[in-house]
Wavefront OBJ file of the C-alpha trace (Angstrom):
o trace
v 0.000 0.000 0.000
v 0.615 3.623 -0.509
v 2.517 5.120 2.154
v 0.334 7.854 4.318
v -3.097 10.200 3.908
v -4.547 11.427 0.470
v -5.044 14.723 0.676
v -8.246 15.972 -1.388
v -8.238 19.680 -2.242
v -11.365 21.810 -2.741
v -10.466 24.208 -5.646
v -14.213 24.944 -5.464
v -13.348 25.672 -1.964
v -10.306 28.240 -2.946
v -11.778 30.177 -5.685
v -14.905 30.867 -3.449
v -12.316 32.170 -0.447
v -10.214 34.273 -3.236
v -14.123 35.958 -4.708
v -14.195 36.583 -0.579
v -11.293 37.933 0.199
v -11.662 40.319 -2.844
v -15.081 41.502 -1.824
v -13.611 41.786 1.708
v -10.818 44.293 0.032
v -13.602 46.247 -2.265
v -11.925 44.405 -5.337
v -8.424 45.368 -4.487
v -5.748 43.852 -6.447
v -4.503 40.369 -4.800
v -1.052 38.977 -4.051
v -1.804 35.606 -2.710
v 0.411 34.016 -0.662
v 1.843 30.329 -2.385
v 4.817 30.362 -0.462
v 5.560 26.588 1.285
v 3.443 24.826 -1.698
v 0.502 26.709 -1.090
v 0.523 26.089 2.672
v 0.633 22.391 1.736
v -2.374 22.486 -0.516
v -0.039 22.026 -3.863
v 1.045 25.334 -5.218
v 0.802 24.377 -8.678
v -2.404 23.537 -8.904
v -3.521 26.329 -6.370
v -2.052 28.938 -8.672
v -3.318 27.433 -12.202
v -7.072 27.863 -10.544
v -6.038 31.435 -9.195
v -4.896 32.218 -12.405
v -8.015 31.333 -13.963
v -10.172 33.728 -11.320
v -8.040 36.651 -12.119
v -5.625 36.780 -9.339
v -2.975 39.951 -9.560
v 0.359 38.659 -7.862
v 1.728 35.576 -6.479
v 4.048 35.684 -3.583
v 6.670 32.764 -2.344
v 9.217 32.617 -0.045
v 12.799 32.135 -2.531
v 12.974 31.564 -5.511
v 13.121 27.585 -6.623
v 9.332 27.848 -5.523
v 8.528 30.844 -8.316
v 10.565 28.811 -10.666
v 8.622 25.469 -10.431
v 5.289 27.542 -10.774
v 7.056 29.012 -14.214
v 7.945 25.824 -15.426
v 4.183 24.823 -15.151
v 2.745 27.290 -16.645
v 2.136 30.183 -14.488
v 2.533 33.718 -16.037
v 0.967 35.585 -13.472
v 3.889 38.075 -11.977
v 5.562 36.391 -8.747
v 6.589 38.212 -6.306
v 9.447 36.513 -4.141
v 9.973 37.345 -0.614
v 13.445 36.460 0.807
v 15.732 35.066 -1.691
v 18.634 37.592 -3.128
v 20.704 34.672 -4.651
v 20.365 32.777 -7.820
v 19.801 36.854 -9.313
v 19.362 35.158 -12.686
v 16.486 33.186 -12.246
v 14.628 36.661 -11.932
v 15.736 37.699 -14.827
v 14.723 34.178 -16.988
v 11.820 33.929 -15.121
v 10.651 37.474 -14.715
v 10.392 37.426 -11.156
v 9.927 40.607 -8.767
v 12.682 40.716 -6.095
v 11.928 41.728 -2.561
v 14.720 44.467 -1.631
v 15.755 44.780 2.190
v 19.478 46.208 1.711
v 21.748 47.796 -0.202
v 24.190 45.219 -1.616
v 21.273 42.875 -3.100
v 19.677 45.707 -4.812
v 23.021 47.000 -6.583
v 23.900 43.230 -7.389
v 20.343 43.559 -9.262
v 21.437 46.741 -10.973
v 24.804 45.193 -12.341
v 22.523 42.112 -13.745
v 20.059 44.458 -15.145
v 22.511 46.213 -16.823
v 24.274 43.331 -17.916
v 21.242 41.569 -19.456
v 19.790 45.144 -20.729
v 16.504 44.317 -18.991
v 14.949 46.660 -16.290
v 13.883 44.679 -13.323
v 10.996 45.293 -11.549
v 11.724 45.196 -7.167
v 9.141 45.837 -4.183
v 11.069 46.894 -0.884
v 10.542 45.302 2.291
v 10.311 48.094 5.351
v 10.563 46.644 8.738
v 7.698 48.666 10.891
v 7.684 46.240 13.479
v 8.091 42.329 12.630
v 11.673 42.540 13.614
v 12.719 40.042 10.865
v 13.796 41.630 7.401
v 13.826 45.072 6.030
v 15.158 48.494 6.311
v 14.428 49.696 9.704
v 12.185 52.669 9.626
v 15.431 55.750 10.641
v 17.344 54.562 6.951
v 13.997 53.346 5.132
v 13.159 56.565 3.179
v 16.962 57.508 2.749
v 17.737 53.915 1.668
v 14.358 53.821 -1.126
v 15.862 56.854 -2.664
v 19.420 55.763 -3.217
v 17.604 52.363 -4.944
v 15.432 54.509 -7.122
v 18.260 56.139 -8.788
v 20.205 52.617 -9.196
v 20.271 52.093 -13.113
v 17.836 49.322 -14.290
v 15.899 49.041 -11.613
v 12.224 50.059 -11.107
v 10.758 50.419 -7.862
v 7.085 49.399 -7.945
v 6.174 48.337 -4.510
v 6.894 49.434 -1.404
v 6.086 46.218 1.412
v 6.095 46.015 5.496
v 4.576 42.514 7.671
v 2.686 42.537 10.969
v 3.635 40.178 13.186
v 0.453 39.940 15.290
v -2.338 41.825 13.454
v -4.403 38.285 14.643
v -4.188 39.439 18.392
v -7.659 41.025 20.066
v -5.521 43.729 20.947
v -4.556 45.474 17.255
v -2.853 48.537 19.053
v 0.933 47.509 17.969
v -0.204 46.549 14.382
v -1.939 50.173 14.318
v 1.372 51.545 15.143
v 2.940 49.751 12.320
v 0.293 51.231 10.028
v 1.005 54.879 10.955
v 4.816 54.384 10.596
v 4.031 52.636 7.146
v 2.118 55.341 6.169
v 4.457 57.893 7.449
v 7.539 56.231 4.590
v 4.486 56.427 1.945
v 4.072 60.225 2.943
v 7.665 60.858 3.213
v 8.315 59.435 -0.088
v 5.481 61.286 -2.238
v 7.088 64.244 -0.952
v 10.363 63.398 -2.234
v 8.550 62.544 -5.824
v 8.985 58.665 -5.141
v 5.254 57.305 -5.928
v 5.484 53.453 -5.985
v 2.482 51.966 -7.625
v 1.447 49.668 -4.936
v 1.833 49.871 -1.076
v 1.056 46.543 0.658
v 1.149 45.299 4.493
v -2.411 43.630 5.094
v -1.730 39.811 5.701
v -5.271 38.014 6.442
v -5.553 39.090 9.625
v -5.319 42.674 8.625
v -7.821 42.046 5.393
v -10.272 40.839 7.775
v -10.227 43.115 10.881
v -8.098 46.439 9.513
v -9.306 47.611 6.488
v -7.422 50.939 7.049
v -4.561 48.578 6.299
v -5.887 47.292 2.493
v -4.155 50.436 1.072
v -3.582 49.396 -2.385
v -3.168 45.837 -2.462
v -4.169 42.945 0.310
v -1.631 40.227 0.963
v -3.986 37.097 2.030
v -2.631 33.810 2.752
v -4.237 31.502 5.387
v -7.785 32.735 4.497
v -7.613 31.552 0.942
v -7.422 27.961 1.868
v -10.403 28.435 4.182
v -9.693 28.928 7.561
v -9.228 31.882 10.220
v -5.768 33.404 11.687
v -7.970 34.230 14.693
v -7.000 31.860 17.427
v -10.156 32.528 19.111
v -13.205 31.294 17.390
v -15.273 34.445 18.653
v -12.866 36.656 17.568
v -13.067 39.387 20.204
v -11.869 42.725 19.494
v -9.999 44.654 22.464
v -8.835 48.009 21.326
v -6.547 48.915 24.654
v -5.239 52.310 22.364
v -8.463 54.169 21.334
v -11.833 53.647 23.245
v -14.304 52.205 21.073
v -17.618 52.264 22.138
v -19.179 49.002 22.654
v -21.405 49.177 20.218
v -18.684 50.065 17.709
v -16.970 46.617 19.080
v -19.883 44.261 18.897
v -20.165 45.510 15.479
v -16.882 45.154 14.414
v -16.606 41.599 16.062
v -19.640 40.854 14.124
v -17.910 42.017 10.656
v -15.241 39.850 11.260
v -17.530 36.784 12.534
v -19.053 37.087 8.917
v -15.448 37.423 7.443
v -14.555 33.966 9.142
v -17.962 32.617 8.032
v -17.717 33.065 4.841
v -14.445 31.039 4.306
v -14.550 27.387 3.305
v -11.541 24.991 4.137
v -10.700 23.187 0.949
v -8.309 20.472 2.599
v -9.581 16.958 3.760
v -7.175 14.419 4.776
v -8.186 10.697 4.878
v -6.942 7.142 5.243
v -8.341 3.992 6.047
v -8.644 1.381 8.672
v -5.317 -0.728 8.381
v -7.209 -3.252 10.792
v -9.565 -3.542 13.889
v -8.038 -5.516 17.153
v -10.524 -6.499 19.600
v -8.911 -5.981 22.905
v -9.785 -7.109 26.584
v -10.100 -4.355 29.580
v -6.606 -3.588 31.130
v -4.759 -3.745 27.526
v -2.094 -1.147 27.094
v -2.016 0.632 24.133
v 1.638 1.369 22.486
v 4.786 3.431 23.716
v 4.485 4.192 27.183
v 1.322 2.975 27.733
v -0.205 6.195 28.109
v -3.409 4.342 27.644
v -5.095 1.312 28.809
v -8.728 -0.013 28.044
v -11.093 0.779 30.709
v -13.170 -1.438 28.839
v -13.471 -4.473 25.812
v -12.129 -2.372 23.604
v -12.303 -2.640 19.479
v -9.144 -0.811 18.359
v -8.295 0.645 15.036
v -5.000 0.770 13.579
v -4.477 3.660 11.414
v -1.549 3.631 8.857
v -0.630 7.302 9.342
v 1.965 8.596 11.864
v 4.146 11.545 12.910
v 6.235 10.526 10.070
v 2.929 11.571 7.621
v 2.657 14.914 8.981
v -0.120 13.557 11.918
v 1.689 15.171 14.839
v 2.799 13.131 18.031
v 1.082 15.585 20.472
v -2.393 13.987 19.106
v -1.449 10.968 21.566
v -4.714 10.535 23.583
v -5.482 14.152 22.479
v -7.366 13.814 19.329
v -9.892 12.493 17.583
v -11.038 10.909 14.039
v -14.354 10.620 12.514
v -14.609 7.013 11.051
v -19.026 6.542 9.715
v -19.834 10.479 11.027
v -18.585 9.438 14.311
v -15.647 10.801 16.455
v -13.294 7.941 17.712
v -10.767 9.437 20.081
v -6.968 9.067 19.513
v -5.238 6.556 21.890
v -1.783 5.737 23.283
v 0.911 7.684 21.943
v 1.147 8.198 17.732
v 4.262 6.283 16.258
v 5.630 6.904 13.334
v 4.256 5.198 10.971
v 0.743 4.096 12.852
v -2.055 5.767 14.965
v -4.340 3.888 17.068
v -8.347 4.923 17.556
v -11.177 3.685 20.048
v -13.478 2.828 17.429
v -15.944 0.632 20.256
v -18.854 2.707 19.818
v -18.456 3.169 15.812
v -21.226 0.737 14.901
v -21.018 -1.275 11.830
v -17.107 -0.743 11.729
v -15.116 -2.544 9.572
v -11.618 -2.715 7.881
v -10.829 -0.409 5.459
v -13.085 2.271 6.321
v -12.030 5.430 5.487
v -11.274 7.209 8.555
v -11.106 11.471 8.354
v -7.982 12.959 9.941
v -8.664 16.658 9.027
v -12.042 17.725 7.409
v -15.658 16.751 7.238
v -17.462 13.677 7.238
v -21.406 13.143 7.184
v -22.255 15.887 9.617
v -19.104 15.945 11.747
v -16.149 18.068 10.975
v -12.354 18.326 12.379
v -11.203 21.750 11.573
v -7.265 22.676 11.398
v -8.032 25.126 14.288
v -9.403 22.323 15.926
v -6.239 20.482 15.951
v -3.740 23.153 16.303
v -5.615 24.146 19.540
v -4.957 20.696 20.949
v -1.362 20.618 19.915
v -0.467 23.728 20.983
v 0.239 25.685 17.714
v -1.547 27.415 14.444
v -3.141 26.074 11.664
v -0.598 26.644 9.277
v 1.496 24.370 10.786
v -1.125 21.765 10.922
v -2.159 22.854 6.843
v 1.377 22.711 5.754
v 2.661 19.207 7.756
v -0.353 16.974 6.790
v -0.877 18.592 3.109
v 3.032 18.470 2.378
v 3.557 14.563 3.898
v 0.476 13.198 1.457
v -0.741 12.536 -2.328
v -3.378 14.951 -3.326
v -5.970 14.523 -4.577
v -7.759 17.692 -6.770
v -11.459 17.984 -6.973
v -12.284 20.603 -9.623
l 1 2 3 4 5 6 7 8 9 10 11 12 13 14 15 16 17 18 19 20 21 22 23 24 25 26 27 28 29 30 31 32 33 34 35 36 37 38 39 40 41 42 43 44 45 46 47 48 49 50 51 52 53 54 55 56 57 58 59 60 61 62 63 64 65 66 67 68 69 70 71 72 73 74 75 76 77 78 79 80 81 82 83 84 85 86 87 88 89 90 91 92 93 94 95 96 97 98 99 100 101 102 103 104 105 106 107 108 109 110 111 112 113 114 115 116 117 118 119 120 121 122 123 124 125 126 127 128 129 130 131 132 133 134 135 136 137 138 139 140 141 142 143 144 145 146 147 148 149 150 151 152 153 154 155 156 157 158 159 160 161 162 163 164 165 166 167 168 169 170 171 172 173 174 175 176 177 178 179 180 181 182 183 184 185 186 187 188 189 190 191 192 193 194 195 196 197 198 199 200 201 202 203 204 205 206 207 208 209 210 211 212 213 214 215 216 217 218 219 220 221 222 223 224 225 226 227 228 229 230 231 232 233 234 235 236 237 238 239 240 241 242 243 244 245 246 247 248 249 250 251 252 253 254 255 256 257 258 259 260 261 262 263 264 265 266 267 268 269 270 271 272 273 274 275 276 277 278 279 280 281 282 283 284 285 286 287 288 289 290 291 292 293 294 295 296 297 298 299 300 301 302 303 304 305 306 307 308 309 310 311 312 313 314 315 316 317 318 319 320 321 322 323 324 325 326 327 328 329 330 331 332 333 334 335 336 337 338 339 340 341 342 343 344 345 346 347 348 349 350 351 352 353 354 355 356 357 358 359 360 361 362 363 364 365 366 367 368 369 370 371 372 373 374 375 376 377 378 379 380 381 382 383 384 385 386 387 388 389 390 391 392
């Protein structure tokens, strides 16, 4: 047998949540977020149907990703985030390097003079995330020195919040007005960039001061929330907001999250069923022993598939519409499930790991709750670890 899940992707599912996020931005142009093979959802295949709904921009991390989506197809422009090496793949590729110092953006210039083609860069402003980017005292200083470099056009100007998905937005406010500040600072100086971007999806759905003139979605277009909490309450600790003025906002963003439609499911099946006596320990550690007669379900799908070890007796799978719960610890290459009270279970059954079934669902917020993280890191571990499957 095939070695882990099948993955089956919803591309129903993602041009529904890219219509959504544009109606969310009042049709602004989109840069969607591809980067880590479309947050494990298959980036080739998650660009060819964003192509097709009129997307404006792709962004990736470096630049072997933007090359892959060239060499299957993709002519959409490609925007790529942190990679200033391999400076002629942006030039056979027509790629859009992000600039966040000096050296990388005059090695540019010598290429672009070299090859006689004028390269199109955006540059990266740190306002906040602490990562990349010119730090806000050199930012306008530095943008004017790369304007004048020969060969080189500057047509976006880029920053990142790092926790525009907290209830309290007063920090990524602050980022905002010192993002806005370069954009005035630069007008003055007769620098007009044709696109200013910093709203992530958390900032598309909850700032829409932020859009500016181009939104920068990621998680939302594969169907799920950057909100941790579910409710998504909105505490402005900076400016009083009446409460009224909060409900309502919490309420915009409620429909924002309701809207979206998760487009991964991740299955397997029932490798087989052991009927087990009360008192049986079940694998490493024997974190868990039957309290009962016990019909247990071997699942072949471990940590080495992407299904994390902190699932061990902290999880669940829906096998018929029903949730079995997740025993004994998760090995590598099985999972075990109390699948007693599943009646009419049988081998081979397909058993859900992430997604719906009948009328029960397990959401990736779901599971990165119980394990302690986000869902991107549950997206991108199960989608990259097995075979998709595309329903179109």
């Amino acid at each position: 047998m095939d070695r882990g899940a099948i993955a089956e992707i919803n591309l129903k599912a993602i041009a529904h949540n890219f219509r959504a996020t544009k109606a969310i931005a009042k049709n602004r142009p989109v840069i969607a977020v591809v980067k880590a093979d479309a947050y494990g959802h298959g980036a080739d295949e998650i660009s060819a149907c964003l192509e097709k709904e009129g997307v404006s921009y792709f962004a990736v991390a470096y630049t072997a990703e933007a090359v892959i989506l060239r060499q299957n197809g993709i002519k959409t422009p490609i925007i790529v985030f942190f990679d200033g090496h391999d400076i002629r793949h942006y030039f056979k590729y027509n790629l859009i390097p992000v600039i966040h110092n000096i050296k990388t953006a005059q090695n540019f210039s010598k290429e672009a003079k070299k090859t006689g083609q004028r390269i199109e860069v955006h540059i990266k402003v740190d306002t906040g995330m602490g990562r990349i980017g010119f730090l806000m005292e050199e930012a306008v200083q530095k943008i004017i020195a790369i304007s004048k470099m020969g060969f080189i056009s500057v047509t976006g100007i880029m920053s990142h919040f790092p926790d525009a998905d907290l209830s309290d937005r007063s920090y990524a406010l602050t980022q905002l007005e010192r993002f806005n500040i370069i954009k005035s600072d630069l007008t003055k100086v007769g620098i007009k960039s044709n696109m200013y971007h910093i709203a992530n999806s958390a900032a598309v759905m909850s700032l829409p001061q932020a859009h500016l003139d181009a939104v920068r979605p990621g998680l939302m277009l594969y169907g799920y929330s950057p909100f941790q909490d579910a409710r998504c309450r909105i505490q402005d600790t900076r400016y009083e907001i009446e409460d009224r003025k909060l409900k309502n906002r919490e309420s915009c963003i409620m429909n924002h999250v309701s809207s979206l439609r998760p487009a991964m499911t991740v299955k397997t099946k029932i490798l087989t069923i052991r009927k087990l006596r009360k008192g049986t320990p079940i694998s490493y550690g024997r974190t868990f022993i039957t309290k009962r007669e016990s019909l247990i379900a071997v699942l072949p799908i471990g940590y080495a598939d992407g299904y994390m070890r902190t699932f061990s007796n902290n999880s669940e799978v829906l096998v018929r519409g029903r949730q079995a719960p997740v025993v004994g610890r998760v090995c590598m290459d099985t999972t075990m499930a109390d699948v007693t009270d599943v009646r009419g279970v049988a081998e081979n059954d397909e058993v859900v790991l992430l997604g719906k079934q009948k009328d029960d669902v397990i959401t990736a917020s779901e599971l990165a709750m119980r394990s302690g993280t986000i869902p991107y890191e549950i997206l991108t571990s199960l989608g990259s670890k097995s075979r998709k499957v595309y329903i179109k």
